[in-house]
C-alpha positions, -999 to +999 in steps of 0.1 A: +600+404-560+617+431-579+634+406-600+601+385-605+584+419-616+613+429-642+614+393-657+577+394-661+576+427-677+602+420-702+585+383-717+551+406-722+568+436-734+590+416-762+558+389-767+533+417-773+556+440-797+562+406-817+520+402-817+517+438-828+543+435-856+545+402-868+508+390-869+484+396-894+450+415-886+429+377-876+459+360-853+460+402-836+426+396-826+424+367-813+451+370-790+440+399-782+407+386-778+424+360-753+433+387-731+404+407-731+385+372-726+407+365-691+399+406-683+367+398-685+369+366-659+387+391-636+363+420-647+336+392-633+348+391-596+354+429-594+318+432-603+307+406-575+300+378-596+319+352-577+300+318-589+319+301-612+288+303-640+284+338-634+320+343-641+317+319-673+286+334-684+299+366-683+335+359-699+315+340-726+290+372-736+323+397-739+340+369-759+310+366-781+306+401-789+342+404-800+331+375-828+301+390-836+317+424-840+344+409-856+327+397-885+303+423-886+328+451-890+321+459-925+289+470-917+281+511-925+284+529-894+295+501-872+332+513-862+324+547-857+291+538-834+320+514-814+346+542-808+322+563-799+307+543-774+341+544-758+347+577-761+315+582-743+314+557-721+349+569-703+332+608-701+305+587-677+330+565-660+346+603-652+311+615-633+311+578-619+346+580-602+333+614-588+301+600-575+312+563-559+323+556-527+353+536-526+335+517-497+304+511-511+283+481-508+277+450-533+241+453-539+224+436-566+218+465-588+254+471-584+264+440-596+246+444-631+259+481-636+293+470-632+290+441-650+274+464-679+304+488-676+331+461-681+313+455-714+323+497-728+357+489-708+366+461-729+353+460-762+356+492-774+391+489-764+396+459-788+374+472-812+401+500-818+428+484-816+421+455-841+403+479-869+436+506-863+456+472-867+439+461-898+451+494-914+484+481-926+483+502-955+487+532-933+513+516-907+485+501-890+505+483-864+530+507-860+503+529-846+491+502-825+525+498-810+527+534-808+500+539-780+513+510-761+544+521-758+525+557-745+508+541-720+539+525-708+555+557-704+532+577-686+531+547-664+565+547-657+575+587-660+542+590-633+557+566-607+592+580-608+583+616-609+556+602-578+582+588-558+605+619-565+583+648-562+552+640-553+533+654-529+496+665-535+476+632-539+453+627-567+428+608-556+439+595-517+407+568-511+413+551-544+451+546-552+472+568-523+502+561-541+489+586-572+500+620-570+496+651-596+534+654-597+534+619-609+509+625-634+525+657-645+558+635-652+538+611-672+525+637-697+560+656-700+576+617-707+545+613-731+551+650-749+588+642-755+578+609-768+552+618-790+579+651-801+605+624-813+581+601-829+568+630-848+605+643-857+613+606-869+585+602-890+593+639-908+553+651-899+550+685-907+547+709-880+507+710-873+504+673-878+534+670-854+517+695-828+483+674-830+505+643-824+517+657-792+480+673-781+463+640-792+491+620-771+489+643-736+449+637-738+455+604-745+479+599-717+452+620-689+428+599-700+445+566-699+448+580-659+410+576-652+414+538-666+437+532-640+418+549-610+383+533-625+399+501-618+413+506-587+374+519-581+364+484-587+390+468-560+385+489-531+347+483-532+354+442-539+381+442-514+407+430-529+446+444-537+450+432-578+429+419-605+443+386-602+474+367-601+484+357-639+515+376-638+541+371-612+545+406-598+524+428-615+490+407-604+461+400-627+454+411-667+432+441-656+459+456-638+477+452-668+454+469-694+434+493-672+448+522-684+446+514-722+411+503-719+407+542-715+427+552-739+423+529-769+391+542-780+397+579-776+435+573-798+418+554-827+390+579-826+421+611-826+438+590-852+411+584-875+394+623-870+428+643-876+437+619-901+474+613-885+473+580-897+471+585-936 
């Protein structure tokens, strides 16, 4: 299992930095696009759509919106209405994860409000990602690789530091393996990160110390992605996402916590102007 979960992580790690780096702006998107549009399938069943047209339908509307956006982006005002729907969306998912019961029904209007919500989940998440991309006069990509690589971290510095120190849950009914020690090593993994990516790329010492701010929010944040998710599962009853990747279960598992953060980055990137 261990092995099937290593092997698994190391095709998608090397595939996705060779996406980020090697692909123009149009091939980014799509394949991102691809994975957003198999999130979306997934995003379907968490949201009780089970039928096999409601899970089309629904994967064909989110992959129909990322066209339309897509060639609509040059429009005045459209990129900053998109991250900001993100950004807002994810201060609502916050009351939401405070307000649900991780044993709550499937009633109808439940259905459509989570089937609404996987629309902010997703597409603002692309959105950012492909427009920050598309910057490639500004190291575009690099910054796009950059949070990735964030997210990975406080992923892996939380579960070590969990299974070392931790002790006082986070959030017991939704993921009992979370714990504040865990997320406490996340964000000191994320602050030396984002300290020796600032040191490498000479920023001066404010730009360096917004860097580091704009990464620890960035890696909190990315937190309520993860436990927003693991919302979804408990109340459809299932363990993962899905099964696409041997190991590390379906392509929701894998992006839950950048949906979060993607939006709010871009949006830090763009606002204190790190990316110039």
């Amino acid at each position: 299992m261990l092995y099937q979960r290593v092997l698994t992580a190391v095709v998608l790690i090397t595939l996705l930095v060779l996406a980020v780096l090697k692909l123009n702006t149009l091939w980014f998107a799509g394949l991102l696009g691809l994975f957003v549009l198999l999130a979306a399938w997934e995003w379907a069943v968490l949201s009780g759509w089970t039928t096999f047209f409601g899970k089309l339908f629904y994967s064909l509307l989110v992959l129909a919106s990322l066209f339309l956006l897509y060639r609509w982006q040059a429009i005045e005002g459209l990129s900053l209405a998109i991250l900001a729907s993100g950004v807002m969306w994810w201060g609502l998912a916050l009351i939401w994860l405070k307000m649900s019961k991780p044993d709550a029904g499937m009633s109808r209007n439940a259905r459509f409000y989570k089937a609404l919500a996987g629309l902010f989940v997703l597409i603002p998440a692309w959105y950012a990602l492909v427009m920050l991309h598309e910057q490639t006069a500004h190291q575009g990509p690099m910054w796009v690789l950059y949070v990735f690589v964030l997210v990975w971290l406080a992923d892996i510095g939380a579960y070590f530091s969990g299974k070392r120190f931790g002790r006082t849950k986070l959030a017991p009914a939704l993921s009992p393996g979370k714990t504040w020690e865990g997320v406490l090593g996340g964000l000191l993994v994320v602050g030396l990160y984002a300290a020796v990516v600032a040191y490498f790329y000479e920023l001066a010492l404010q730009a360096a110390g917004m860097l580091v701010l704009l990464s620890l929010l960035v890696s909190l944040l990315s937190v309520a992605g993860d436990l927003f998710e693991s919302l979804f599962k408990r109340q459809a009853r299932v363990k993962d996402s899905g099964n696409l990747f041997p190991g590390h279960g379906g392509v929701m598992d894998r992006i839950d916590s950048l949906t979060a953060a993607a939006p709010f980055y871009v949006s830090g990137l763009l606002w204190l102007g790190l990316n110039t």
